[in-house]
C-alpha positions in Angstrom: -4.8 -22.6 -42.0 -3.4 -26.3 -40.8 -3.5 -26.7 -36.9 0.2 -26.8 -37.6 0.2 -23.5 -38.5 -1.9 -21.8 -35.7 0.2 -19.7 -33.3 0.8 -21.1 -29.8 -0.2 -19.3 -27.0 2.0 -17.2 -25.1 2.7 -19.2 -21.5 5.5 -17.2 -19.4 9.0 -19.2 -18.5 8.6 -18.7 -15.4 4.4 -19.0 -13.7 4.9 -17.9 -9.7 3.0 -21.1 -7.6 0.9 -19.9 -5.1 1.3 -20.9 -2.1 -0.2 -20.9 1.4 0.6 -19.7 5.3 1.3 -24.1 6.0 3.3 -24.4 2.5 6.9 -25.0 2.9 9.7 -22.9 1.0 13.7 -23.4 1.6 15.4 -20.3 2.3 17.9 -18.5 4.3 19.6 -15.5 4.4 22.7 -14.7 7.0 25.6 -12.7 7.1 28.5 -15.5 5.9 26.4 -16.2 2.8 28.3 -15.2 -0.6 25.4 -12.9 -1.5 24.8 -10.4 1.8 23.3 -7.1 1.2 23.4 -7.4 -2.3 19.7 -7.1 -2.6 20.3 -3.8 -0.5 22.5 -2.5 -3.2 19.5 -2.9 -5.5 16.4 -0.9 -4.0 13.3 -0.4 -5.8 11.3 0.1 -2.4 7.7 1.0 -2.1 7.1 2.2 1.8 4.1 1.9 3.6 2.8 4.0 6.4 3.4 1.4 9.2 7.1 1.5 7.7 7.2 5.4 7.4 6.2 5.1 10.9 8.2 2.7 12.3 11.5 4.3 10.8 10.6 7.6 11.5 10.2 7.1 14.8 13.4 5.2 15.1 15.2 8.4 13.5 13.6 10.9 15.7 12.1 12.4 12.9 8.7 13.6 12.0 7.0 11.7 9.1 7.5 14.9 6.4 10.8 14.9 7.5 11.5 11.3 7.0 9.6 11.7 3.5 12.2 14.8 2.5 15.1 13.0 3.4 14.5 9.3 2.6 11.3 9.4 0.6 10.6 9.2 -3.2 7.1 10.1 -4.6 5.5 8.0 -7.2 1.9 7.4 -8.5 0.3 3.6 -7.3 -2.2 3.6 -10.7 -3.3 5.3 -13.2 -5.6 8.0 -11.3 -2.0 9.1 -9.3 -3.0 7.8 -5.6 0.2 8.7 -4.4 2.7 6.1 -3.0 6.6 7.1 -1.5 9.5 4.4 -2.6 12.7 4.5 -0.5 14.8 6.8 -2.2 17.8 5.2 -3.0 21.5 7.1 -2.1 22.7 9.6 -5.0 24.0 8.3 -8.5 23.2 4.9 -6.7 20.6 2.2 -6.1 21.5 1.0 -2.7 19.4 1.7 0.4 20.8 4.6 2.3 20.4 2.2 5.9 22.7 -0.2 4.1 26.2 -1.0 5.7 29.1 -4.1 5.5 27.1 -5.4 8.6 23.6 -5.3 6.8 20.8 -3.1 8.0 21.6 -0.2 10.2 18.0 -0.1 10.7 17.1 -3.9 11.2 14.8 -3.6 14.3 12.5 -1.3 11.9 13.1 -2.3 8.4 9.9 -2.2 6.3 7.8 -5.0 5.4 9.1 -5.3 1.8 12.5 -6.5 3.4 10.9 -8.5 5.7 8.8 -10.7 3.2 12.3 -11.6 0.9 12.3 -13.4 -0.6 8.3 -14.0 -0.6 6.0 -11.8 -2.7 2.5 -11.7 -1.3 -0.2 -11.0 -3.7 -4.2 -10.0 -2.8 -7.2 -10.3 -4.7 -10.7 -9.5 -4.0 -13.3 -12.6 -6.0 -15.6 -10.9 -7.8 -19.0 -10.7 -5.4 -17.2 -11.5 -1.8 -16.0 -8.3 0.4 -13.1 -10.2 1.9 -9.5 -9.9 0.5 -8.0 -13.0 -0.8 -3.9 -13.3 -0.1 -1.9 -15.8 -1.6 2.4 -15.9 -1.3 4.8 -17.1 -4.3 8.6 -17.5 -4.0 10.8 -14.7 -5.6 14.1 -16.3 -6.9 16.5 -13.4 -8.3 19.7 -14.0 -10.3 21.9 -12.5 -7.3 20.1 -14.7 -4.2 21.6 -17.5 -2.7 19.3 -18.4 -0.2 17.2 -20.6 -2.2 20.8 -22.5 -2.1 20.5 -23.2 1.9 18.5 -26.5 3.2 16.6 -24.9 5.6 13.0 -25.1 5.2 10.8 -23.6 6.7 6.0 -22.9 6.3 4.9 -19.2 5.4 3.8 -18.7 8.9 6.6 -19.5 10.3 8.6 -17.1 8.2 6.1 -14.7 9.2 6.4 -14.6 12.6 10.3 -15.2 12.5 10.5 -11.6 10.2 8.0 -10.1 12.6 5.5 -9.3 9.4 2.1 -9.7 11.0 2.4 -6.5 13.2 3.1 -4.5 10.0 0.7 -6.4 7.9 -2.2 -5.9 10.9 -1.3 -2.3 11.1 -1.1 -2.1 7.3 -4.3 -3.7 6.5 -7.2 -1.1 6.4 -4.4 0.5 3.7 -4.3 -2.6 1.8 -8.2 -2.5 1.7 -8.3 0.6 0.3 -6.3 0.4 -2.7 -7.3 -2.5 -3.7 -11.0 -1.5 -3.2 -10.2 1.1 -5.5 -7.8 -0.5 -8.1 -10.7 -3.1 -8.2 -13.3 -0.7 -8.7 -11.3 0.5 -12.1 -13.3 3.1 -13.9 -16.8 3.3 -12.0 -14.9 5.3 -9.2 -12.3 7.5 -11.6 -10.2 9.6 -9.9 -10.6 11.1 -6.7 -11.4 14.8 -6.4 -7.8 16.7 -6.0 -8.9 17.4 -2.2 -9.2 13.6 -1.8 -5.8 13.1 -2.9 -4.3 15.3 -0.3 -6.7 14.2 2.1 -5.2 10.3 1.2 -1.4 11.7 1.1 -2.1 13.1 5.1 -4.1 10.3 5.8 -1.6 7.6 4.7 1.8 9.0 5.4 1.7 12.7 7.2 1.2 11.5 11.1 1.9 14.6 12.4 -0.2 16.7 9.7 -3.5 14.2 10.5 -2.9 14.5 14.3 -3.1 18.5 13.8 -6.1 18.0 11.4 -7.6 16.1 13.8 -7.4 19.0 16.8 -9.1 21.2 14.4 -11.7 23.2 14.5 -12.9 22.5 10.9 -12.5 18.5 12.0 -14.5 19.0 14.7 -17.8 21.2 13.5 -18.3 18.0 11.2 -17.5 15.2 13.3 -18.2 14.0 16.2 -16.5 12.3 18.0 -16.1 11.9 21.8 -13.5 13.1 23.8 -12.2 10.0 24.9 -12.0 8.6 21.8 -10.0 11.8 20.5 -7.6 11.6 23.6 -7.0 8.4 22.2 -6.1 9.0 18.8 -4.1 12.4 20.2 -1.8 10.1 22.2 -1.3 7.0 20.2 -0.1 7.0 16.9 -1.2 3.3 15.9 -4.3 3.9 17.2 -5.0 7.4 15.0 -3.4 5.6 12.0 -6.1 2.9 12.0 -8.3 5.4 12.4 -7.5 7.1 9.3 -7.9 3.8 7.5 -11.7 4.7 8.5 -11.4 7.7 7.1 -10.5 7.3 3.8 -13.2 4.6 3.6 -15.2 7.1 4.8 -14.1 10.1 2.2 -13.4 8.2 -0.6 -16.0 5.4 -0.3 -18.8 6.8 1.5 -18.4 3.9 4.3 -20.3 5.8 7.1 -18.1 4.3 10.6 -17.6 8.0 11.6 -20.3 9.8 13.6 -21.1 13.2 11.8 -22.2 16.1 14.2 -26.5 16.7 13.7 -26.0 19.8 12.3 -23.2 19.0 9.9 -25.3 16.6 7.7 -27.3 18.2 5.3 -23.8 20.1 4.4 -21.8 16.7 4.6 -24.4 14.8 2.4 -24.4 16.9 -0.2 -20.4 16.9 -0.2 -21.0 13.1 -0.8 -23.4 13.4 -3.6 -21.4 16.4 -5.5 -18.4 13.7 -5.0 -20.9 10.8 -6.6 -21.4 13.0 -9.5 -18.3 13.7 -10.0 -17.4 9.7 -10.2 -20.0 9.1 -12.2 -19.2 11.8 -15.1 -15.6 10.8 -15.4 -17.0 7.1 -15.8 -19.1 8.4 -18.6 -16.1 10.1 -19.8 -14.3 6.8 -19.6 -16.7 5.2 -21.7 -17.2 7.8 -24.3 -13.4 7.5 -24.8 -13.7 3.3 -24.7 -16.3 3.7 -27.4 -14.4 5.9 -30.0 -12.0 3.3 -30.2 -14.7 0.1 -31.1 -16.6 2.9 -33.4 -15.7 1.8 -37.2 -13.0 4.1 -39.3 -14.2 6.5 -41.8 -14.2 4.8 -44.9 
């Protein structure tokens, strides 16, 4: 074949540049500009649980309420950790907070709306532990911010939208699904019981506070009664502690003391749980291999 005739490789149109918290982008968004709201008018949402939190609160609603109402389920990969999108009004795709004055809900809008029209990305570099974050510019059809003159760094969009209270809040999250999404197959799905555990842990505020003051919570871990007052009375406070246990369930990243005579039992959980990731990696490759095995001839 002539070099003439190889196929090119496939380069995308358009290659986000990654950008850093003292790079400058030029956007604005206000009320007068042709545009307003339509981005509201076209929701495809994903919450978090410092934004489940945040609006909840400001609804005087509990988080499973807020979820029922407001809340659409979906699955974040391919083992089905579960993630909850705004759900969008009926027959529609606009937020239900939207109104002719923008966002009834400004105050507490989630971090999604906050970062537009930034995307943030993370990565973790193969043999580090930290989490790498990088930004890009979204430009849609519809947005005519990237129109305005006013420019303006990352950070200082950042701190103008109010974004690192919800990203501080939000981090231990973060770490945790991209721990796991980085791990791919060698961890395999959680146990069903982790799943529910992560679904409580992440978004259920009340249901963790109650699983907390529970006797079953308490004959395994121990914590002191300080610490629990703590976590009873303040919810930012109990949801970074859940970030801990996650780590703690699904990773086995001891940072929560486990009552003496709870150990043997709690060990043994962890190393049933092991097992259990390490089968469905074999069961992962087994099903990898069938495909590279040769066709009967």
């Amino acid at each position: 074949m002539a070099e003439s005739d190889k196929e090119a490789p496939y380069i995308p149109e358009k290659v986000p540049v990654k950008l850093g918290l003292d790079d400058r982008f030029r956007f604005r968004c206000h009320k007068d500009i042709a545009c307003f709201n339509v981005c509201c008018h076209q929701i495809d949402l994903p919450l978090t649980p410092y934004d489940i939190l945040r609006l909840k609160n400001r609804l005087g609603m509990t988080a499973i309420e807020f979820i029922k109402e407001y809340g659409l389920p979906y699955e974040m990969d391919a083992h089905g950790m579960p993630g909850i999108k705004m759900r969008p009004l009926p027959n529609s795709t606009s937020c239900p907070f939207v109104t002719e004055e923008g966002c009834s809900v400004y105050e507490d809008r989630p971090v999604a709306c906050r970062y537009y029209a930034l995307g943030r990305g993370s990565m973790r570099p193969v043999g580090e532990a930290g989490i790498e974050d990088y930004y890009f510019v979204v430009k849609e059809d519809h947005c005519l911010g990237h129109d305005e003159s006013q420019e303006t760094t990352i950070r200082e969009y950042r701190e103008q939208q109010g974004i690192p209270k919800f990203d501080e809040m939000n981090e231990g999250w973060r770490d945790i699904i991209i721990k796991k999404r980085s791990s791919g197959p060698s961890v395999g799905r959680p146990p069903e019981s982790s799943m529910r555990l992560f679904f409580m842990a992440s978004y259920d505020m009340e249901g963790f506070l109650a699983f907390l003051v529970s006797d079953g919570f308490r004959a395994i871990y121990d914590l002191d009664r300080e610490e629990l007052e703590t976590l009873v009375k303040d919810e930012e406070a109990r949801m970074q502690f859940a970030w801990r246990f996650l780590k703690q369930v699904l990773f086995g990243e001891m940072t929560i003391p486990v009552r003496e005579d709870a150990k043997q039992a709690y060990e043994a959980l962890l190393q049933e749980r092991a097992r259990a990731m390490e089968e469905e990696r074999r069961s992962f490759d087994r099903v990898e291999g069938a495909f590279d095995a040769p066709l009967p001839e």
